[in-house]
C-alpha positions as CSV (number, residue, x, y, z in Angstrom):
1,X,-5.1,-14.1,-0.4
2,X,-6.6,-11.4,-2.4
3,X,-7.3,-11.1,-6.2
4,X,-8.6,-10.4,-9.5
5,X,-8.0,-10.8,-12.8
6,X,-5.0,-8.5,-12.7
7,X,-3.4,-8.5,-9.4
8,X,-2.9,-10.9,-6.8
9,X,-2.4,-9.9,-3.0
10,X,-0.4,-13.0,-1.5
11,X,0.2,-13.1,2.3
12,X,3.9,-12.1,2.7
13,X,6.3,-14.7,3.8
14,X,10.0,-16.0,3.4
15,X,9.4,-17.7,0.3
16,X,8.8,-14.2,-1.3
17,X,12.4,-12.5,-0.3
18,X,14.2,-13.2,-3.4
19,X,11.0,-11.9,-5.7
20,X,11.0,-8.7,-3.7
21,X,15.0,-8.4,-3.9
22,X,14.3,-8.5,-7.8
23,X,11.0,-6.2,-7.7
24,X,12.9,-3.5,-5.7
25,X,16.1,-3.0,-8.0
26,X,15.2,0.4,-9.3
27,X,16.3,3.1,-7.1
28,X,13.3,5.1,-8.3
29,X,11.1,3.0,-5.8
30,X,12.9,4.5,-3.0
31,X,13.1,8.5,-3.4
32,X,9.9,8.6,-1.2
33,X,9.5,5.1,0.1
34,X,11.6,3.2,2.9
35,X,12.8,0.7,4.2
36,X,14.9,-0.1,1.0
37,X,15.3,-3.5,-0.2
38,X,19.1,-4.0,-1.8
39,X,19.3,-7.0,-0.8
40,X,18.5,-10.6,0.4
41,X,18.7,-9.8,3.6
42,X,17.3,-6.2,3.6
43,X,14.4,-8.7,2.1
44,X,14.4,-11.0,4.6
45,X,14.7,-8.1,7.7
46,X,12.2,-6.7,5.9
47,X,9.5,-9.4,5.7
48,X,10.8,-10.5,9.1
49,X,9.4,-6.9,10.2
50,X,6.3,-7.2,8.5
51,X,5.5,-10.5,9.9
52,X,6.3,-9.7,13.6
53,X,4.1,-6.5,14.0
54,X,1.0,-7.2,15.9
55,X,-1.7,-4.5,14.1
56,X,-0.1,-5.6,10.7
57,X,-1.4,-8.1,7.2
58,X,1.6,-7.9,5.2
59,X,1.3,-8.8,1.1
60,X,3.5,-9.3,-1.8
61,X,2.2,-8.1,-4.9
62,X,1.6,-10.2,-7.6
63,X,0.9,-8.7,-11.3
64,X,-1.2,-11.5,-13.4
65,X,0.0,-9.2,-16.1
66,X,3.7,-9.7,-16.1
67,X,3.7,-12.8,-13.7
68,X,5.6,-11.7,-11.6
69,X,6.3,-10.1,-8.2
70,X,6.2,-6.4,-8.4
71,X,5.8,-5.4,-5.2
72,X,4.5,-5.1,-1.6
73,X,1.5,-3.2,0.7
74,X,0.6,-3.6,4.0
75,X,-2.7,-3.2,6.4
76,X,-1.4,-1.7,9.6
77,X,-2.6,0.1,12.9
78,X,-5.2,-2.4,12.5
79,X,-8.1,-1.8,15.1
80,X,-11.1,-4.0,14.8
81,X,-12.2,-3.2,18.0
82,X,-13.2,0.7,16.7
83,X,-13.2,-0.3,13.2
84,X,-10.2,1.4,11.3
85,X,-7.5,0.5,9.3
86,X,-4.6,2.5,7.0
87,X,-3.1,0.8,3.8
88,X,0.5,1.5,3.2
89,X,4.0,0.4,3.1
90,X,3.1,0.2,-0.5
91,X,5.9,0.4,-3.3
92,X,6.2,-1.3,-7.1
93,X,8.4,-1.3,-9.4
94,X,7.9,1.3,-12.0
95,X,6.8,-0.8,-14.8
96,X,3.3,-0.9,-12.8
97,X,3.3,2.7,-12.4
98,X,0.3,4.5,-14.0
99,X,-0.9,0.8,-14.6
100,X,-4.2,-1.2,-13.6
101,X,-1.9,-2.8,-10.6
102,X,-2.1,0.1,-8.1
103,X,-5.8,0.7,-8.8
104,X,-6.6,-3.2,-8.6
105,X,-4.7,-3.4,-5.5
106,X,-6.3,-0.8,-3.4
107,X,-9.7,-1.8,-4.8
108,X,-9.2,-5.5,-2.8
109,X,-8.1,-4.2,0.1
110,X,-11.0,-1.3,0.2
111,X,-13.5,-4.3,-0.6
112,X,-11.8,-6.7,2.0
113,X,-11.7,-3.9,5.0
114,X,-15.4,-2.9,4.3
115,X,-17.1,-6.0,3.5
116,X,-15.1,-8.4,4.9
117,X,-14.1,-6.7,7.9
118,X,-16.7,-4.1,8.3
119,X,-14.2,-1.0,8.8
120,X,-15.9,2.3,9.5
121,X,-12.8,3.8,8.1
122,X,-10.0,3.3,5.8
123,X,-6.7,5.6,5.5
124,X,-3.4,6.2,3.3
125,X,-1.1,8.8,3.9
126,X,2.0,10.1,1.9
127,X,5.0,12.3,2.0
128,X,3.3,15.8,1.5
129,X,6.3,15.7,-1.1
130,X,5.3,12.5,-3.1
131,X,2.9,13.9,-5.2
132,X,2.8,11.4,-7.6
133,X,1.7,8.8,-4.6
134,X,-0.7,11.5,-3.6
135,X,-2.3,11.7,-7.1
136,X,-2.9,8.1,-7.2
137,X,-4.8,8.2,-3.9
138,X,-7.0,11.0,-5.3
139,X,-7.7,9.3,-8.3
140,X,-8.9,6.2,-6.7
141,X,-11.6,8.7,-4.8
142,X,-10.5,9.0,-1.6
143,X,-10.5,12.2,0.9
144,X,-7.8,14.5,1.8
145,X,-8.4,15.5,4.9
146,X,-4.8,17.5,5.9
147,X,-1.2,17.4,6.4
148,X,0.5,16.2,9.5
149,X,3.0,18.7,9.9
150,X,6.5,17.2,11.3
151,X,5.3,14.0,11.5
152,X,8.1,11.8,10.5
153,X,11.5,10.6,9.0
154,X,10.9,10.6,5.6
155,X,12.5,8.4,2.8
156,X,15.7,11.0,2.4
157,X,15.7,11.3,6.4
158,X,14.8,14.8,6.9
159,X,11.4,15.2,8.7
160,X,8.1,15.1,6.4
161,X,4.9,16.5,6.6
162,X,2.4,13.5,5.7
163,X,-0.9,14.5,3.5
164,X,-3.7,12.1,5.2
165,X,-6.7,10.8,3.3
166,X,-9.8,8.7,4.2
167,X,-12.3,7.0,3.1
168,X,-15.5,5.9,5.4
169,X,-17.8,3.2,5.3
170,X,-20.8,5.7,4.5
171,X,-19.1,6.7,1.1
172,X,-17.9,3.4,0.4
173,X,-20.7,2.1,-2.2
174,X,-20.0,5.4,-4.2
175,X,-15.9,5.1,-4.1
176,X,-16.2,1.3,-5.0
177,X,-18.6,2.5,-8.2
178,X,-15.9,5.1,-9.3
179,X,-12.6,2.8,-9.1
180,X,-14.4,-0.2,-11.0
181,X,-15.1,2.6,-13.8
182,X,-11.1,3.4,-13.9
């Protein structure tokens, strides 16, 4: 488990299916983000999924604010063995958006993967589309590095072009300065 003083990153499981089903009723949530949850069992198929990938720590998102679930992230195409690690499967329910949630959120996992895990590298990638996704992960400091062009289904099914952004253990000190000042 992973928290602060405003979010709390619990390790997904069963139990949180019906707090997802109720986090994820806003079709807003899913313009640029898939798989959607409609249900109890899209929940349950859903944390099923999480749960049975190999290079994957699932979390449901927990806002001290409005004690509640609000939400759900992922680490995934975990490799320890060369040190890297992207964040994503992230989606919350929009009243978190433009909140402290997102920014507390990705600051626990950036602290876990570089000084817990000792990651040489973090990265998030978006729908080249999703700007609003994209903005949040250049306000929390990190580096665009380029677009994938063609690189997958996106939420609407048409193909996507994903932007990609990083952020490395040699810039970690000054990025973890910058999103404690937010």
């Amino acid at each position: 488990m992973l928290e602060n003083d405003i979010v709390r990153l619990e390790p997904l499981t069963q139990q949180h299916a019906e707090a997802l089903v109720h986090a994820a009723n806003d079709e807003r949530i899913w313009e640029m983000t898939q798989p959607r949850i409609r249900s109890l069992a899209d929940a349950t198929h859903y944390i099923n999924m999480a749960l049975q990938a190999q290079d994957q720590q699932a979390f449901a998102v927990f806002s001290k604010v409005h004690n509640q679930i609000v939400g759900a992230t992922r680490f995934y195409t975990i490799d320890e063995d060369f040190g890297s690690v992207e964040i994503g499967y992230t989606w919350l329910n929009p009243i978190v958006w433009r909140s402290a949630i997102n920014t507390n959120m990705k600051l626990l996992m950036f602290c876990y993967a570089f000084e817990q895990w000792g990651m040489k590298r973090v990265q998030i990638m978006a729908d080249e589309r999703n700007m609003r996704s994209r903005n949040a992960i250049v306000r929390i400091g990190a580096t665009f590095e380029g677009i994938l062009r063609k690189h997958k289904f996106g939420a609407d099914g048409a193909i996507r072009n994903s932007a990609v952004y990083s952020i490395i253990d040699d810039e970690w000190a000054s990025v973890k300065r910058h999103i404690e000042g937010l």
